[in-house]
N, C-alpha and C positions, 0 to 999 in steps of 0.2 A: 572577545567580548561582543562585537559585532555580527562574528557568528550568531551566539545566542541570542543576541535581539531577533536578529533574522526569524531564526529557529522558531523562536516565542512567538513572534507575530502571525506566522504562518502556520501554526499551532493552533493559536485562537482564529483563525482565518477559516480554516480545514475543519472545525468543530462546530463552528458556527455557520459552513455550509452545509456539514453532515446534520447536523441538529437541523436547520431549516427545511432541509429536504427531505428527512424523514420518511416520512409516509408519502409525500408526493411523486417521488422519481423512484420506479419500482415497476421494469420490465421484465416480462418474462419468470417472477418469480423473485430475482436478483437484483443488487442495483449495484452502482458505482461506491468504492470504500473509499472516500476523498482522504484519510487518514494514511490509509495504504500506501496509495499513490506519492501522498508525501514521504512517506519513509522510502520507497523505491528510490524516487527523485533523491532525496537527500543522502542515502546510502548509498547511490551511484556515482555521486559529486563529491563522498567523502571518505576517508578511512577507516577500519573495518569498526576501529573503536567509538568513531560516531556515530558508524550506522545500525551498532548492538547498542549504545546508549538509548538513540532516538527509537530502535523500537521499542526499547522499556518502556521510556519516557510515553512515547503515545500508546503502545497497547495496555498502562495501568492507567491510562486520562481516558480509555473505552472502558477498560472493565470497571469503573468505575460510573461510566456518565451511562451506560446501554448495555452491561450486561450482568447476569445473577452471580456470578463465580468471580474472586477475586485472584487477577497474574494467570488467568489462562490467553487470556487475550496478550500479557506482558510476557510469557512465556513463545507466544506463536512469534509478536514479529519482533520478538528479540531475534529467533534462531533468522528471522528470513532478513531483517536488515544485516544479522554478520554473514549472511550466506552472499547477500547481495555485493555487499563490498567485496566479501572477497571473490568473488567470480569476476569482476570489474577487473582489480588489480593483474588478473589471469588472461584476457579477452580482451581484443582490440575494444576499444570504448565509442565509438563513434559508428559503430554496426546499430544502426535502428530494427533490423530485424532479432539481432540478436535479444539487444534489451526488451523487445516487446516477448521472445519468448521469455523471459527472462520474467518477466510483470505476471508472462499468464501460468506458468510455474511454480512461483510463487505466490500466487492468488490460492491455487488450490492448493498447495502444503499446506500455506496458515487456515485455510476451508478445512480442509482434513483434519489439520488439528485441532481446531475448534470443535468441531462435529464430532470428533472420537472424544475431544472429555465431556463436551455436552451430555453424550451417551453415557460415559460412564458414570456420571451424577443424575442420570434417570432426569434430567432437563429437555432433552430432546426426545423422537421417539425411533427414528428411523435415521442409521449412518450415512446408510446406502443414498437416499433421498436426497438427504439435504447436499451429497458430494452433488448428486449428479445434476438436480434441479436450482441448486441456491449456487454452487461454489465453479461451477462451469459457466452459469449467462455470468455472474460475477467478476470472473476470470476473462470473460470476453469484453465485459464494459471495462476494463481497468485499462487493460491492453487500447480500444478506441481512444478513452481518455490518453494513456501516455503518449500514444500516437501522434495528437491534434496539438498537446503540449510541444512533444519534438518537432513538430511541422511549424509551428507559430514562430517557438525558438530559431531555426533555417530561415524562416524568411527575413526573420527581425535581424538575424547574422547577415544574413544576405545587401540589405539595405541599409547596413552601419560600413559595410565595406563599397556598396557604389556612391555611397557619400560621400567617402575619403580619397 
């Protein structure tokens, strides 16, 4: 149950930054999916069955709040939160190189997959484009974001043990 609050709160936490940022934070074409990022984070920390639940759960709370198509978004990081846990359970856990390929991999499958049903419902207009201008800087801020999160996490580990 704790979980869930967790989950919940960080939910509306990550919707409420993605909503506020909008139109503001928007380099190079691409910006930061703070939704993403939580499902990475929370599929990395959890098993395969929470990390296919939470990406239901968040990619029908996007197709619903930011996009025209309903469960294509729940479709995408379904497949990448069970992909995510389970590469975890596979892979020493504690490789920060590895998890950042891991973020920027994943950035562009769920990119890809978006972009190819966008396509196919005549919503978008060009595949090629949007992989390589929208889902690549994408893929690159996601991976800085998970990075500064893992660094902040090391230090805060770091200064709970020369405390004690």
């Amino acid at each position: 149950m704790k979980k869930l609050a967790v989950f919940i709160l960080l939910l509306g936490l990550v919707f409420l930054l993605e909503a506020g940022l909008m139109g503001i934070v928007s380099f190079g074409g691409g910006k930061p999916d703070f939704p993403f990022i939580l499902l990475i984070l929370w599929a990395w920390t959890h098993d395969w069955k929470e990390g296919l639940l939470a990406g239901f759960t968040i990619g029908l709370l996007e197709d619903i709040f930011f996009y025209p198509l309903l469960g294509v978004n729940a479709f995408a990081l379904c497949l990448v939160g069970f992909l995510t846990s389970e590469v975890r359970e596979r892979v020493y856990q504690e490789n920060i190189v590895f998890i950042l390929l891991m973020v920027g991999l994943t950035s562009i499958l769920n990119g890809a997959i978006l972009s190819a049903w966008l396509t196919i419902f005549r919503l978008s207009s060009s595949f090629l484009e949007k992989i390589v201008y929208l889902t690549l800087s994408t893929s690159l801020y996601n991976m800085v974001l998970v990075f500064l999160i893992f660094f902040v996490r090391e230090i805060h580990r770091k200064e709970r043990i020369y405390r004690a």
